[in-house]
N, C-alpha and C positions, 0 to 999 in steps of 0.2 A: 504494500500500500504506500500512497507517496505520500510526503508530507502534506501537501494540499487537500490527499483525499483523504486523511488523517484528523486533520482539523473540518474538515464539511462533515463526517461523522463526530466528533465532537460535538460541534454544535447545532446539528441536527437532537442530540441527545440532549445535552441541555436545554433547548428550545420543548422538548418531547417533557422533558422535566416539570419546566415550568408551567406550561399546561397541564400537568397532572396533579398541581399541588391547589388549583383553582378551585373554587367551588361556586359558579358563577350561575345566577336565574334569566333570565328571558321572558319577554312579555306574550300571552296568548294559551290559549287551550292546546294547541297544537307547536311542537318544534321548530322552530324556524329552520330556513337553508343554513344559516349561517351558524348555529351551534352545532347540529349537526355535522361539519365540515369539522369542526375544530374537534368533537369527538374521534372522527375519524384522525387526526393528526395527533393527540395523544391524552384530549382533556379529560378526565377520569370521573368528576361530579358533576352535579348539578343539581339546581336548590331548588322547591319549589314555594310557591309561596298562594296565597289565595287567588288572586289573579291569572291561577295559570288550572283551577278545577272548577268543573260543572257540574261533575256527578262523579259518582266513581266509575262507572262506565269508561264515562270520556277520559279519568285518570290513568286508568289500563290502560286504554290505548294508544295514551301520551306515552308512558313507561316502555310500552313494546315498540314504540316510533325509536324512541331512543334507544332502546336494546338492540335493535336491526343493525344499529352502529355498531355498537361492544355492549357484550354479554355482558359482561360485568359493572357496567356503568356505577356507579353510587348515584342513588335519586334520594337527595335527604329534602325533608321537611321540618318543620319547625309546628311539630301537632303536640302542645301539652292538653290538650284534654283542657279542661275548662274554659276560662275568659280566651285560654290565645289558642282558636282551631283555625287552621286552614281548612284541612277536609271537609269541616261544615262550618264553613264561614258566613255563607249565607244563610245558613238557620240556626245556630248556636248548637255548641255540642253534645254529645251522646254520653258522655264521661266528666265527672266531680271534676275539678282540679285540682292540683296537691293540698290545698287548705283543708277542703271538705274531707280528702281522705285521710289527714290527719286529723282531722276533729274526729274522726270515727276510730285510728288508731288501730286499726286491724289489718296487721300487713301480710297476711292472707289474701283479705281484698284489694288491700293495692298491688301485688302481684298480678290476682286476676282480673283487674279493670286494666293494667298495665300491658297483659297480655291478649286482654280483647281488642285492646287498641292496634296493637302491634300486629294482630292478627289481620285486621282490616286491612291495614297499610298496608300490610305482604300481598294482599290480594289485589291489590292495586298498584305492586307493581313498587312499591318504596320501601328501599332497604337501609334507610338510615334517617334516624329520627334525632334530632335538634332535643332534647327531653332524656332525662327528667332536670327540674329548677333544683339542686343539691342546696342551696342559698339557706342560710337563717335568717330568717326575718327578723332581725333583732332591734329594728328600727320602726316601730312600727308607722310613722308615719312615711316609709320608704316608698317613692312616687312612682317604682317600675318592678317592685318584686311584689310583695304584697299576698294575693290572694293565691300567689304560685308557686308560693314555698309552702313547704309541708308544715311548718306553724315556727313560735321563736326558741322552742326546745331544740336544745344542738343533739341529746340522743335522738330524742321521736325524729326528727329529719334523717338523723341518718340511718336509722331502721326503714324506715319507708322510700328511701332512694334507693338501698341494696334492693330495696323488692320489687320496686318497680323497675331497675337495669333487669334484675331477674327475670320479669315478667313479660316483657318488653321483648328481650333476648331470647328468651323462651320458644317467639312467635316466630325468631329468623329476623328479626330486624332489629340493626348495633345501634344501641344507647346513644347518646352523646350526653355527659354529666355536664350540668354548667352552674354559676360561670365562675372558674375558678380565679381567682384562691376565695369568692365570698362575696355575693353583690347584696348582702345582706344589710349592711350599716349605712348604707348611702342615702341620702336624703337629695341627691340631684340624679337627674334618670340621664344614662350615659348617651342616650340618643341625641340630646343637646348639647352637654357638655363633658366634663372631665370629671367624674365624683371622685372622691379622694377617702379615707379610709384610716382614719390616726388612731390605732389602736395599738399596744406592742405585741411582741412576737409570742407571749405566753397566751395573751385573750386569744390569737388567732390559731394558737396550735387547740386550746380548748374548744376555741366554738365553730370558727369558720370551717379548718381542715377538716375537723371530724367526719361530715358527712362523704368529704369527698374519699377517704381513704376509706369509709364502707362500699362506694362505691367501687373504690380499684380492685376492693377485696372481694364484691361482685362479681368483677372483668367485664368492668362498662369496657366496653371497645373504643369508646372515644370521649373527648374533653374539651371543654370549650372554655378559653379563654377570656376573662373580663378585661371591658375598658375602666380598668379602674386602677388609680394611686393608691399605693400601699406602703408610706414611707417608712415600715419598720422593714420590708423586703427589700427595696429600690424604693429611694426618696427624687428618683429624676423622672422612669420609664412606667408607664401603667403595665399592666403584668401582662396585656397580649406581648408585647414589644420587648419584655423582661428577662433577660438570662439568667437572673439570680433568680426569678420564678418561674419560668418554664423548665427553664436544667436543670438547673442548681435545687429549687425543692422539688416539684410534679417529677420529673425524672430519678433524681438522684436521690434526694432526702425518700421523696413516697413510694420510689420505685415503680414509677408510672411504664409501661412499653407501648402502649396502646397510641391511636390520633388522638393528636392533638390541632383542635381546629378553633380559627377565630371568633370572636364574635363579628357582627358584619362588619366591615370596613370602611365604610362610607355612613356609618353612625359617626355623631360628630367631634365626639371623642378622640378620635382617632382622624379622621377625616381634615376635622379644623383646627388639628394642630398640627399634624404631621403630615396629610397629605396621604391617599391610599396608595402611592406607587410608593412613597421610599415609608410609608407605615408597612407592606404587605413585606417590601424587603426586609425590614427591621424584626419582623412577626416570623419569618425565615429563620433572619440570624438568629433570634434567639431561641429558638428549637418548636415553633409551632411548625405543622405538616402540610396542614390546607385552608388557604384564604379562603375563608366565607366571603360574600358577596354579590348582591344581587338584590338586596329589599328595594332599595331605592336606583341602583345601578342596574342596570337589565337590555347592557347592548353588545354587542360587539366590538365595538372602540373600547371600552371598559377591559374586557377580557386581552383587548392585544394589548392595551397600555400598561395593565399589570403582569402581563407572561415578556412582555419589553423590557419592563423598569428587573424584571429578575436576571431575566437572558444577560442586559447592560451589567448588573451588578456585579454576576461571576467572570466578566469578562473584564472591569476596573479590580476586579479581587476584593469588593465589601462583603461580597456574598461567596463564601467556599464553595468551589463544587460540589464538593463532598456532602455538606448541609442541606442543597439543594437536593442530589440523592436520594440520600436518605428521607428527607422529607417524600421524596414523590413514592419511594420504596413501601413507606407506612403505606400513603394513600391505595396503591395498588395492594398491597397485602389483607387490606381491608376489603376490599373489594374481593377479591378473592374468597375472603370466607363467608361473604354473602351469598356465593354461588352454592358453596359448601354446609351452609347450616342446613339444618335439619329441623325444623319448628316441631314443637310439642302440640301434642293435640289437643282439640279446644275442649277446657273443661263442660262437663256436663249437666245439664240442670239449672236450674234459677241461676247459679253463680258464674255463667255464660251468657244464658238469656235475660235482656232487660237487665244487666248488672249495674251497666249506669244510674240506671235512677233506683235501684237498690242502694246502691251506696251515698246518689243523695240525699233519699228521704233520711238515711240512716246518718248524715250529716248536722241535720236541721238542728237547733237550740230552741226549741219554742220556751215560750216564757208569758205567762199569765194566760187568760183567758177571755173570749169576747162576750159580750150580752148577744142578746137578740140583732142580727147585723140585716140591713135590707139591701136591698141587691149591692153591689161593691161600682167604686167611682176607684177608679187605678190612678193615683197620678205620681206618675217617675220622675224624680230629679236629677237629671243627667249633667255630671263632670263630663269633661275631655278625656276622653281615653288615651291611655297614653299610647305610644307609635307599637310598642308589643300585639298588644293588645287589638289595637283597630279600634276604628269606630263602624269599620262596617258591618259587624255581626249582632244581631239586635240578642237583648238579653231584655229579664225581666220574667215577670208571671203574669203580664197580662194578656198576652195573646193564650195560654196556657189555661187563665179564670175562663177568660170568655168562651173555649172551648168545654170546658164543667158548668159554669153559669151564663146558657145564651143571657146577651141584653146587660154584660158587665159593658161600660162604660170606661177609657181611660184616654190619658193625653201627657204626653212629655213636656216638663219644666226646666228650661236650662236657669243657670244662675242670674240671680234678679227677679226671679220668680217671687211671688209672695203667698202667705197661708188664704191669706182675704181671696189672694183670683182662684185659688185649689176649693175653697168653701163654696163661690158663689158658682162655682163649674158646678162640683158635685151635688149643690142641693142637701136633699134628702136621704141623697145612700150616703151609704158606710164608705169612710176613706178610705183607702188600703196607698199607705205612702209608702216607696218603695226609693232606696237609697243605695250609695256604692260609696262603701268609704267614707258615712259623714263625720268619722272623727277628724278628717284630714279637709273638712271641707265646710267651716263657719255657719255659711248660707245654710246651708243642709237642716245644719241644727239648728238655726235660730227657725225655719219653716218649721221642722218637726215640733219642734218645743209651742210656735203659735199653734201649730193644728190642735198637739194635744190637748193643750188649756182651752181651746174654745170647744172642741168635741173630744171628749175622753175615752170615745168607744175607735177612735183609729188606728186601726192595724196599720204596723210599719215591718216591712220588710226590708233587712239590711244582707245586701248580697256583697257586699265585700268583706274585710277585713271587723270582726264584730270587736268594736273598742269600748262604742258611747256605751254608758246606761242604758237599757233596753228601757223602752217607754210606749205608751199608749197600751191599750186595754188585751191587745195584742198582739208580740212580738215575736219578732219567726227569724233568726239568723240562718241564712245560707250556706255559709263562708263560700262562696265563688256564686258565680253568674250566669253559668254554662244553662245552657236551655233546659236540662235534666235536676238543675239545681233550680229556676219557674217554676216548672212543673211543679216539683215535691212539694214547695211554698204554696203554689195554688191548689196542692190539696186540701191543705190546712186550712187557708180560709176558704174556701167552698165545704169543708163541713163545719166553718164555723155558721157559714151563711145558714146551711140547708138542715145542721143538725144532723147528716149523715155520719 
C-alpha cells in the first residue's frame, strides 16, 4: 500500500468514526435521503423524538426504513413513561413516571411497568431508551427533574432504577441511566443555562452517586451525561465535557464499561457557552462515546459540522485517534448486543395487562373526603412546561371525568388567572382545581387558597411534585401527569360525584 493510499484509508476510518459516535434526529414520520446516506457511510444512531411518531405502526416502519441500511442501527428515544413520552405524545402516556412508582415503592412493579415499556419499544423497532431519570430530587423546587425522579430518598431511587434498567433490559432494549453524576440539586433547568451544583464530594458520594452505581451494578448498558457544574469534581468543565468525571470517576473510580452518551448538545448549557462542535469534541476528549443531538438540531448540516469539527480535531491532535476509536468501538459494541439480546417474556396476568394505570391508581394520596358534589367544572392551571417535558402532550383528568361523567365541564387557566373568573365559569358545580407543581408556582396557591375559602367543597388535584398542604374538601395527589395518572384521579372524583 503507498503512502497516499495509506493515509485515504486512515481517514476514511476516522471520518467512518466520527459518524458512529453521532446520535443525531431528523424531522418527519418517515427517513429522509439524506440520513439514510450517512447511515450507509458509517453513522450508527439515531434519536427519535415526538415529531418523528404517528402510531406505532408508522414507528415500525420508520425503524425497518432505517434497518434496510444497517441491521444494527441504535434507534434510541427519550420515553420515560410519565410527563416526558414520545411514543404517546399526543395523548399522554400509558405508564406512572418515576415519582408515582416510587410513591408506591414496589420495585417488582417498576421492573414490570419498566419492562412493559421496553416491550413496546422493541416492537416498534427501538433499541435504546434515553431512561431511567437515576436523579434525586433533592431540591425540591428543581424546574427540570421533578416528577421524574423516583422521589428525594437516595436509597428508594436507587432500588427503583436497578429495577427499572432491569426491566427495561429485560425486554431487549439498553437502558441509558441519567444524568450523571446528579441533576438532582439544581434549581436552573440546563436547557437554558449552566446549573451548577456546590455540594462536596462526601454529600455526592452519599446521595447523588448512589443511584447511579445501583444502576452499573444492574448493567445499565448506557449513561448519560449532565450539563451541569460540579465544583467539588471540576470547578471549570460541567461533567458532559469533564475528564475528572467521565474517566477519572464513571470509568475509573465506579468502574463504569458501558456508553457513555451526552445529554443533547444544542441545550444551552453546553451550546451557549461552548458551542456544539468544539462542546461534542471536548465530550470526546473527555471519555463520552456518543453525541446526543437532535431535539432542536435535526438536519444535515448539523451532523457534517459535528462528524467535521471531530475529523479536524484528530487531524490538529486535540482529539486522539485512539479516543475517537474507542469511543465509536463502545457505540458499535452496543449495537451489536441489540441484535443479540434475547427479551424475557411478557409477564402474565393483570401485572402485564393495564399495568399502567395499576400502578397509578396504586400511586394516588387521597386525602379527606367530599360532601355531596354536582356535576364537576375542571379548571386546570397550567405553568410552562419545561422543554423535557413539552407542552405538546395534554395531561390532566379532565378529558378522562368527562368520559365517567358525560356533561363535566372544564377550561385551562394560564397565570393571571383569578378564583372570581374559575367561580363565575363554574356556577353551581363542584370545582375540581387541578394543579402541577403549585408549590413552585405562587399564582397557583394564592387561586387554590381563594377557591377554597369561598367554596370549601373543591377538589384539587395536584399532578406534580405533592409539596403544598393538601386543601379543599378533597385532595387527590398524582405525583406525575401521565394520562394513566387523569385517569386514576378521575376515578376518584367520579365516585365522589356518583357515590359509586
Amino acid at each position: 500500500m503507498t503512502v497516499l493510499a495509506h493515509r485515504a484509508t486512515a481517514s476514511d476510518e476516522v471520518t467512518r468514526d466520527a459518524l458512529a459516535v453521532l446520535q443525531p434526529g431528523f424531522e418527519g414520520t418517515t427517513a429522509p435521503a439524506w440520513l439514510l446516506r450517512r447511515i450507509g457511510e458509517g453513522l450508527t444512531s439515531v434519536g427519535l423524538f415526538g415529531r418523528n411518531i404517528a402510531s406505532p405502526e408508522q414507528l415500525a416502519a420508520l425503524t425497518a426504513q432505517l434497518r434496510a441500511e444497517r441491521d444494527d442501527v441504535l434507534v434510541a428515544i427519550d420515553e420515560e413513561g410519565g410527563d416526558v413520552t414520545r411514543l404517546e405524545v399526543r395523548g399522554g402516556s400509558s405508564f406512572p413516571g418515576n415519582l408515582a412508582l416510587g410513591a408506591v415503592d414496589d420495585t417488582r412493579l417498576t421492573r414490570d411497568v419498566a419492562h412493559e415499556l421496553g416491550r413496546r419499544l422493541a416492537e416498534c423497532g427501538v433499541n435504546l431508551n434515553w431512561a431511567p431519570s437515576a436523579d434525586v430530587n433533592s431540591n425540591p423546587d428543581n424546574p427540570v427533574i421533578g416528577v421524574r425522579s423516583f422521589g428525594a430518598d437516595t436509597h428508594l431511587a436507587a432500588r427503583h432504577t436497578a429495577a427499572y434498567v432491569e426491566g427495561l433490559q429485560a425486554a431487549g432494549v439498553a437502558a441509558c441511566t441519567k444524568h450523571f453524576p446528579g441533576h438532582g440539586d439544581t434549581n436552573v433547568d440546563s436547557h437554558h443555562a449552566l446549573p451548577r451544583i456546590d455540594v462536596d464530594l462526601d454529600t455526592l458520594a452519599a446521595r447523588e452517586l448512589v443511584p447511579f452505581r445501583a444502576a452499573i451494578e444492574a448493567g445499565t448498558k448506557a449513561v448519560m451525561s449532565a450539563h451541569i457544574l460540579v465544583p467539588a469534581l471540576d470547578p471549570t468543565r460541567p461533567a458532559t465535557l469533564s475528564p475528572q468525571i467521565l474517566t477519572g470517576l464513571l470509568r475509573k473510580e465506579l468502574g463504569y464499561e458501558g456508553l457513555i452518551v451526552t445529554d443533547g448538545m444544542e441545550m444551552n448549557a453546553i451550546a451557549g457557552t461552548y458551542g456544539i462542535e468544539r462542546g461534542s469534541v471536548l465530550a470526546i476528549a473527555a471519555g463520552a462515546d456518543a453525541i446526543c443531538v437532535g431535539g432542536g438540531l435535526a438536519d444535515e448540516d448539523t451532523v457534517l459540522r459535528l462528524r467535521d469539527a471531530l475529523v479536524a480535531a484528530v487531524r490538529e491532535g486535540t482529539l486522539p485517534q485512539e479516543r475517537l476509536a474507542d469511543a465509536a468501538a463502545r457505540v458499535r459494541a452496543l449495537a451489536a448486543w441489540t441484535l443479540g439480546a434475547r427479551p424475557d417474556a411478557r409477564p402474565e396476568g393483570s401485572r402485564a395487562s393495564g399495568i399502567g394505570l395499576t400502578a397509578a391508581r396504586r400511586a394516588l394520596l387521597v386525602t379527606g373526603s367530599a360532601p355531596a358534589l354536582t356535576g364537576p367544572y375542571v379548571a386546570t392551571l397550567t405553568p410552562v412546561a419545561n422543554i423535557a417535558v413539552g407542552d405538546e402532550t395534554p395531561w390532566g383528568p379532565a378529558a378522562e371525568l368527562a368520559e365517567l361523567l358525560p356533561g363535566t365541564v372544564s377550561d385551562l387557566y394560564p397565570q393571571g388567572a383569578t378564583a372570581g373568573e374559575i367561580l363565575a365559569a363554574a356556577g353551581e358545580r363542584t370545582v375540581v382545581a387541578v394543579v402541577r407543581d403549585a408549590h413552585r408556582h405562587p399564582w397557583m396557591t394564592e387561586v387554590l387558597d381563594d377557591l377554597v375559602q369561598a367554596r370549601p367543597d373543591t377538589v384539587v388535584v395536584e399532578m406534580g411534585l405533592p409539596r403544598a398542604e393538601p386543601r379543599g374538601a378533597l385532595h387527590i395527589a398524582t405525583h406525575g401527569a401521565a394520562r394513566v395518572c387523569g385517569r386514576a384521579a378521575a376515578e376518584v372524583v367520579a365516585g365522589a360525584v356518583t357515590g359509586v
